[in-house]
Structures are given as structure tokens and as C-alpha cells.
C-alpha angles and dihedrals in degrees: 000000000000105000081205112100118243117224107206120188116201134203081269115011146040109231118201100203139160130200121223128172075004096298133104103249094167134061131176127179114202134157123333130261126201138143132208086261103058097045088067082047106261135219124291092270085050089052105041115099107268105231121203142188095257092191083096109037109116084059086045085048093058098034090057091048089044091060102032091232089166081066097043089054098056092039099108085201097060108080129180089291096066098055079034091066099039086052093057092037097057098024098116084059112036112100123228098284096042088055078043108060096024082066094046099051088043096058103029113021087036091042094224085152087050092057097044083046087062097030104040091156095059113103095196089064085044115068091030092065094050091040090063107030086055086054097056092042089051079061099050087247110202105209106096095178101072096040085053097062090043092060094052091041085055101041083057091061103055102266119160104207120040083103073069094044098045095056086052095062098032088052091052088035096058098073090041088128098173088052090050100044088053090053093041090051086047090043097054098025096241148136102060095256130197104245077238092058095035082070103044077049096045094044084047095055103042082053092057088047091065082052080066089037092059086051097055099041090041128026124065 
């Protein structure tokens, strides 16, 4: 097991939690994060637990807050873009989970995959999507849904590598071994779970099942 702490973002909240003899024995509940997609209920990669590199999140915590990025998320007039440029501008300064979540909400609160999705031609989209999706890669991201849905975002456009991509997260991915606890207690229905819990674990699994789904969509 990773000794590095993993930060997950709900639907709803944000947990705090860290895995230890391969169970989460920590859970902290802090200020909400939603976007304006979510709240009309979103697609699978909007729905899906966001799950950061938690080595930096006490930076994270006060960049969000510095730029006010809960706002952002709910401004109806700040699109990926936006994110997009504060990204590049302070790029040189922001730590692992900032990149992280910045990415995240880019692609998935902010929809950026579901406009490539509908615009594959559009270059701008483009090489945004695969901009941010190698980056999170280059930091062993653990939320294969929404790479999932990158990649084949990606792939409908035309792009040549995600094959490539694609290795690269199921190889870091395969010894995930909170993602696939998680999938294995859900699996088998053990252990006794908290309904509380059941859900963090549910949500969990269904996202290491879109680990198996990049194999088999991917990788030769």
C-alpha cells in the first residue's frame, strides 16, 4: 500500500481519507464541491469520486481558497478556459494536487471531454484534452473514469496514441491496491460495510472497473 494519502472529491463532498492494511480507516468531511454539472446530475466521468495526490493538499486547500475555484465552478460564465488559463499561468508554482484537480475540473466539471466529444474536429479541444489527460497520467492519476472517457474522447477524434496512453495507466493502475479492494469487498459483499462506507466503496469499485474497461478499449 501507497504510504501517500489519497484526496477523493465526491459528487458532494470533498473526503480527506487515508488507507491503511488496505482499508479506509479515515474519513473527513470539508467543504462542498459542485459544480453546475453535477447538480443537473452529470455524466459517469462527472459522477465518478475525484482522486488526488494528497502529499500536497494543504497547498491544494489554500490555492483553491486563493483563487476562489468553488466559485469558479458554479460561475456559469467561467468555462474550461478559464481553469484552462490559470492552470498555464501559474503553472511553474502550483504543487501535485493543485495540477490535479485543476485537470480534473477542466476536463470533467467544466465538460471540456463532452465538447470534444461533440466537436471531434476542433483542434483547440483537442489538444487541450490530451494536454491534460498526459499530465495526469505523468502523476499516476487514480480516477479511471474519466480517463476513460478522454481517451475515448480522444481516440474519436482521430488521435493516434492513446493505445500508448492507455498502457501507461493500466500498468500504474494494476497494483492500485486501494481501487481494487474496494472492487474485490464490493465484488464479494464483504466486508460488513457502513451505508456510508458501501457508497465511498461502490463508487470506488465502479471506478476500478473503468481501469478494466481502458484494457480492453486500448490496449491490444
Amino acid at each position: 500500500m501507497t504510504s501517500r494519502h489519497t484526496l477523493l472529491i465526491l459528487a458532494t463532498s470533498i473526503f480527506i481519507w487515508s488507507c491503511k492494511n488496505e482499508r479506509i480507516s479515515e474519513i473527513e468531511v470539508t467543504k462542498p464541491a459542485k459544480s453546475s454539472n453535477l447538480q443537473r446530475g452529470g455524466t459517469p466521468y462527472q459522477l465518478q469520486p475525484l482522486c488526488l495526490d494528497g502529499s500536497t493538499s494543504n497547498e491544494m486547500e489554500n490555492f483553491v481558497a486563493d483563487y476562489k475555484i468553488d466559485s469558479l465552478l458554479k460561475d456559469a460564465n467561467c468555462k474550461w478556459d478559464c481553469l484552462n488559463n490559470i492552470y498555464n499561468t501559474n503553472f511553474n508554482q502550483l504543487d501535485i494536487t493543485s495540477k490535479q484537480l485543476l485537470s480534473y475540473y477542466i476536463l470533467s466539471s467544466k465538460d471540456l471531454i463532452g465538447l470534444l466529444q461533440q466537436n471531434p474536429q476542433n483542434t483547440t479541444y483537442k489538444t487541450a484534452t490530451e494536454k491534460h489527460i498526459e499530465a495526469l497520467i505523468q502523476s499516476k492519476y487514480s480516477g479511471y473514469t474519466v480517463l476513460y472517457y478522454a481517451l475515448l474522447a480522444l481516440q474519436n477524434a482521430g488521435y493516434s496514441n492513446a493505445s500508448s496512453l492507455a498502457n501507461d495507466i493500466y500498468q500504474y493502475g494494476r497494483v492500485d491496491s486501494t481501487s481494487l479492494w474496494s472492487y474485490n469487498a464490493i465484488a464479494t459483499g464483504t466486508p460488513t460495510l457502513s451505508t456510508e462506507d458501501h457508497e465511498l466503496h461502490r463508487k470506488l469499485a465502479e471506478n476500478h472497473k473503468h481501469l478494466l474497461k481502458i484494457k480492453e478499449a486500448f490496449i491490444p
